[in-house]
C-alpha positions in Angstrom: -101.3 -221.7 -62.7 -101.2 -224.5 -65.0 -99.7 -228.4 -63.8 -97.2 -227.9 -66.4 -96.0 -224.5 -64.8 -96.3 -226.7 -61.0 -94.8 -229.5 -62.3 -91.7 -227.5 -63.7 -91.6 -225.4 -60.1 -91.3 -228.6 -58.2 -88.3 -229.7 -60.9 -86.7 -226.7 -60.0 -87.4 -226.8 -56.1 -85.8 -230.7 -56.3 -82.7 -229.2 -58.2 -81.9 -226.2 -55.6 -82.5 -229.2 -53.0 -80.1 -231.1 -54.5 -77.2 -228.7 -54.8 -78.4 -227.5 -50.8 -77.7 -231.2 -50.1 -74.2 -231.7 -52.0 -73.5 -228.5 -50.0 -73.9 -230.1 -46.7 -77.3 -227.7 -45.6 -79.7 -229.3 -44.4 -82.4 -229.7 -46.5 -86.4 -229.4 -45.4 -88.4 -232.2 -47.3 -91.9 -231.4 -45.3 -94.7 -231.9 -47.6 -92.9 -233.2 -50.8 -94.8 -236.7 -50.4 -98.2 -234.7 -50.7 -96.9 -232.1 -53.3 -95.6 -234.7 -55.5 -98.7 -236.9 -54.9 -101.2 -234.3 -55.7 -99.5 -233.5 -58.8 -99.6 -236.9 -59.8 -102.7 -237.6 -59.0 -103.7 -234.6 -61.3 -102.3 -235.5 -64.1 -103.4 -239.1 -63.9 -107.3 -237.4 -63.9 -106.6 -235.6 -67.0 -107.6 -236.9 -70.4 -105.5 -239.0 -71.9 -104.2 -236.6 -74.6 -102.8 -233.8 -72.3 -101.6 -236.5 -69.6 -99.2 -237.5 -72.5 -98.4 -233.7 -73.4 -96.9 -233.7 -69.4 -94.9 -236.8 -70.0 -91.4 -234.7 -70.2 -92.7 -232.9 -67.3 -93.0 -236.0 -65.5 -90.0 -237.1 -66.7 -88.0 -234.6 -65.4 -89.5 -234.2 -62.0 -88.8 -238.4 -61.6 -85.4 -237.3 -62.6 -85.0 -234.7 -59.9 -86.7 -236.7 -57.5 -84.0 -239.7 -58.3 -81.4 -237.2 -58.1 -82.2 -235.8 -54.5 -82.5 -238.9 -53.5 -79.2 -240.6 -54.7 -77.9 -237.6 -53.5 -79.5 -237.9 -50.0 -78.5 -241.2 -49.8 -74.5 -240.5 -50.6 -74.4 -237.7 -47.7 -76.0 -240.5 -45.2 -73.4 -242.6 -46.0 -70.9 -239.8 -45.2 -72.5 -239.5 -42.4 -72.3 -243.2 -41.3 -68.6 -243.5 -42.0 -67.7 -240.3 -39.7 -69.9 -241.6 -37.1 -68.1 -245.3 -37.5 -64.8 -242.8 -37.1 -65.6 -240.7 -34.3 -66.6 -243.8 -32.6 -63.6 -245.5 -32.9 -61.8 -242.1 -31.9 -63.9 -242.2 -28.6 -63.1 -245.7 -27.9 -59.7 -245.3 -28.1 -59.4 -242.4 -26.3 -61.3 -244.1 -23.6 -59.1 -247.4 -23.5 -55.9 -245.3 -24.2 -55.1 -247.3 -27.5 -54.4 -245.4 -30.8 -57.2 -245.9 -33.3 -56.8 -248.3 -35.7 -57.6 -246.9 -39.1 -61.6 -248.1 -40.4 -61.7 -251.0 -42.7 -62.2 -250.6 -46.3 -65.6 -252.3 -47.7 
């Protein structure tokens, strides 16, 4: 295999992650530090002419990795706010008050 053809399968791996994510799986991220840091660290040994051939490969697994990421970082916040609700929901049932609804901000 060449590091274009691994470079393109770890695009492709970060895009079915994504849409996993925005699905609400769960998704497994074991070993993508390493991966992508390997990768990188290959093309960075290459001569300087085919480092710049892989620059739109690199590109676009930046963009994927930006991607899962902003992704990631929405559903955590989802997260947050049902756990800020659910809370609230508790507390109230606890104390026997209604729950007031969360603040926007």
């Amino acid at each position: 295999m060449t590091l274009h053809h691994d470079l393109t399968s770890l695009s492709a791996v970060l895009a079915e992650a994504v849409a996993q994510a925005e699905s609400g799986a769960l998704v497994d991220l074991a070993g993508l530090d390493a991966r992508v840091g390997s990768l990188c660290a290959a093309a960075a040994a290459l001569p300087r002419d085919e480092g710049r051939a892989l620059l739109p490969d690199l590109e676009a697994l930046t963009g994927a990795l930006n991607a899962l990421a902003g992704t990631l970082a929405r559903q955590r916040e989802l997260a947050q706010g049902d756990e800020t609700h659910t809370a609230r929901q508790r507390a109230a049932a606890v104390y026997g008050r209604p729950a007031a609804p969360p603040e926007e901000g």
